[in-house]
N, C-alpha and C positions, 0 to 999 in steps of 0.2 A: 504494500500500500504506500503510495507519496504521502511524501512529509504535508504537500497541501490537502490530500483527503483528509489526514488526520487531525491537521489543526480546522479544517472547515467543521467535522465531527465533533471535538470539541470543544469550538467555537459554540455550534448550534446548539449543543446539550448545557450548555451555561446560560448560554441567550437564553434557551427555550424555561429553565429553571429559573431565572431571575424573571422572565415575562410573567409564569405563574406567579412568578413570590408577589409581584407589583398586583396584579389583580386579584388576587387574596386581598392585600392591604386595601386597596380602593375598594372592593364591596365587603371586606367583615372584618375590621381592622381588630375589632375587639377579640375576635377570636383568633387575630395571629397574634396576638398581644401576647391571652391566655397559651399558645401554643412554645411560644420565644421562654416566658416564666419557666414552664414544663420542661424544655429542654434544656434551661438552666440550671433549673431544679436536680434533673437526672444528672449532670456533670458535676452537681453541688457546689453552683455556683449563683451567687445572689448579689447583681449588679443593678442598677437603678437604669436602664434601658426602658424607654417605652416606642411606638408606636405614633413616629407623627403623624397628626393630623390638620390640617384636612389635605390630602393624597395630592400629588402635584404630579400631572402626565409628563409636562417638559422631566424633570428628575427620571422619572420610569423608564423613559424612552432613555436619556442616556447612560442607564445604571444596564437595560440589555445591551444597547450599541458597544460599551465599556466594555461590560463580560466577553461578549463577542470576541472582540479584539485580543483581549488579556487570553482567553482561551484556543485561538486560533495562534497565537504567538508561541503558549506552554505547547500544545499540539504539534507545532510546528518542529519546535527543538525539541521534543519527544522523539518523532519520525527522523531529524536529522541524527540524532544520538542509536537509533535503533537502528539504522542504515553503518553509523560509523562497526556498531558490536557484529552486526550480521558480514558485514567485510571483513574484518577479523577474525570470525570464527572460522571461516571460507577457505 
């Protein structure tokens, strides 16, 4: 697989996961609120984080466009590093 499939892959699986997280926030904020607690909780961790509101699209849109990027980039040097091991081992 090229190093560009693989960062477009996990490009798109970050996008696609930070798109859900944003649309969560703007229709049930209170309950990603409750869910963020939770998973503090279970790490035993209790930080005063909450949940701003009221949801700003311009932010959403560039917290996926970000991910995107930052994840087609780690993808990227994943695939080059996984090409450098597979030549090597050759």
């Amino acid at each position: 697989m090229s190093k560009n499939k693989i960062g477009m892959i996990l490009g798109l699986f970050l996008a696609l996961f930070h798109a859900v997280w944003s649309i969560c926030v703007a229709l049930m904020p209170m309950m990603v609120q409750d869910f963020v607690n939770w998973i503090l909780v279970l790490h035993h961790i209790n930080l005063p984080y909450t949940i701003i509101v009221p949801f700003v699209v311009t932010n959403a849109i560039i917290l996926v466009v970000l991910t995107f990027i930052i994840g087609y980039i780690f993808g990227w040097v994943l695939g080059y590093i996984r090409d450098l091991v597979l030549k090597k081992t050759r």
